[in-house]
C-alpha positions as CSV (number, residue, x, y, z in Angstrom):
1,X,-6.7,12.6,5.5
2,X,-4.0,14.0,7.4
3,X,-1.6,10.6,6.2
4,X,-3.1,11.7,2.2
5,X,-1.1,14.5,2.7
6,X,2.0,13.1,4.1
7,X,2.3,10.8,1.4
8,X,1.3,13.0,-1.3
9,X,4.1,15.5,-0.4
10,X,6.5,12.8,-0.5
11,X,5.3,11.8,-3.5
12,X,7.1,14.4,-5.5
13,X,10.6,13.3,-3.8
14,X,10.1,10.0,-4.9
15,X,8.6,11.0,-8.2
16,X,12.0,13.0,-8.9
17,X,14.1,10.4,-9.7
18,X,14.6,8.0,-6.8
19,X,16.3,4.9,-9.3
20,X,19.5,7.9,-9.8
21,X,19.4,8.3,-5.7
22,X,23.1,8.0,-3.9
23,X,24.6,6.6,-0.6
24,X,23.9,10.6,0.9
25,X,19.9,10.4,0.1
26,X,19.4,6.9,1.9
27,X,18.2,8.6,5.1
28,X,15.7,11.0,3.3
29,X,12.2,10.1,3.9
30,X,10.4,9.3,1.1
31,X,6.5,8.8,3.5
32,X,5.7,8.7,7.2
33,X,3.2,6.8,8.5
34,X,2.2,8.4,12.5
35,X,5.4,7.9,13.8
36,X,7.1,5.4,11.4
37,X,9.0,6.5,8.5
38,X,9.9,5.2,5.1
39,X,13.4,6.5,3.7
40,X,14.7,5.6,0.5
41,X,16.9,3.3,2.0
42,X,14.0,1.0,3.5
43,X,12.3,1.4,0.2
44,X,15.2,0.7,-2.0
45,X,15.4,-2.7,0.3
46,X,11.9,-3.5,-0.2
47,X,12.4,-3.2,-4.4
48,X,15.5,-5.1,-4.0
49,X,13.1,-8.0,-2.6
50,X,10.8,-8.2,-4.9
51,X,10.1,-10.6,-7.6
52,X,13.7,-9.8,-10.3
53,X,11.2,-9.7,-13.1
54,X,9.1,-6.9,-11.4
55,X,12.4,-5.2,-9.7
56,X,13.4,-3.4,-12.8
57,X,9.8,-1.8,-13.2
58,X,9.6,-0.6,-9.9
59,X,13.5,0.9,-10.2
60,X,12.6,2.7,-13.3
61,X,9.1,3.6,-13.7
62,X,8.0,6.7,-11.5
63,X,4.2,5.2,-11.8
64,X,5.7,1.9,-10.9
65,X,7.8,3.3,-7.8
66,X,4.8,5.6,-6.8
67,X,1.9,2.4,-6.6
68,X,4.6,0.3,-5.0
69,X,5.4,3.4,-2.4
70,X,1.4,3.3,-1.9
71,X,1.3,-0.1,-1.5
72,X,4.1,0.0,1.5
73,X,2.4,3.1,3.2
74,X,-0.7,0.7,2.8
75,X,0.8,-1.8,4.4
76,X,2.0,-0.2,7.5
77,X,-1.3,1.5,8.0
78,X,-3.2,-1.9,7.9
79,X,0.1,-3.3,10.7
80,X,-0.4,-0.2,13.0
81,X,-4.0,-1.0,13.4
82,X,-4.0,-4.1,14.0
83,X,-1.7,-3.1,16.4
84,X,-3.9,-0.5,18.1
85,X,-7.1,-3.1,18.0
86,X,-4.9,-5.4,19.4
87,X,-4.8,-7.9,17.3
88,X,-0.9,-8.2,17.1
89,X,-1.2,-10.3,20.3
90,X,-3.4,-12.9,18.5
91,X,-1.5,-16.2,17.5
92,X,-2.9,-16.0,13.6
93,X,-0.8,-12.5,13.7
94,X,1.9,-13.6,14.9
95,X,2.2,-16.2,13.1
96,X,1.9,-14.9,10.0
97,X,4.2,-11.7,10.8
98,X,6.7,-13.8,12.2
């Protein structure tokens, strides 16, 4: 619950217009996840990875950005436990993540 409202309270930075962001907003944290953080700068990275049909979607849709936000918070939640169950020390993992 406590990571709902993390995220949810980020959601209105991102929400405000993160596409018109500059170099001085890279470091702002758009989620945190425990002890890991997502700035705009990691997320703008992630967008700029992404398929280049989806990539303008993502950059100007706030529903787009928002699910694709969600998806990344998702993401790390499902790597940090797999990390506390131990599971990043199975080959499979590793293999996969590497």
């Amino acid at each position: 619950m406590k990571l709902f409202f993390q995220t949810a309270t980020t959601m209105l930075a991102l929400a405000l217009g993160l596409a018109g962001c500059n170099k001085g907003t890279d470091s702002a944290v758009l989620a945190k996840v425990n002890r890991t953080t997502i700035t705009v700068a990691a997320f703008k990275k992630q967008v700029q990875d992404l398929d280049p049909q989806v990539q303008p979607i993502v950059s100007t849709d706030a529903k787009a950005r928002k699910e694709y936000l969600d998806q990344i918070v998702g993401y790390e939640v499902a790597i940090q436990e797999a990390k506390r169950l131990g599971l990043d020390k199975d080959a499979e993992y590793k293999k996969r993540m590497g």
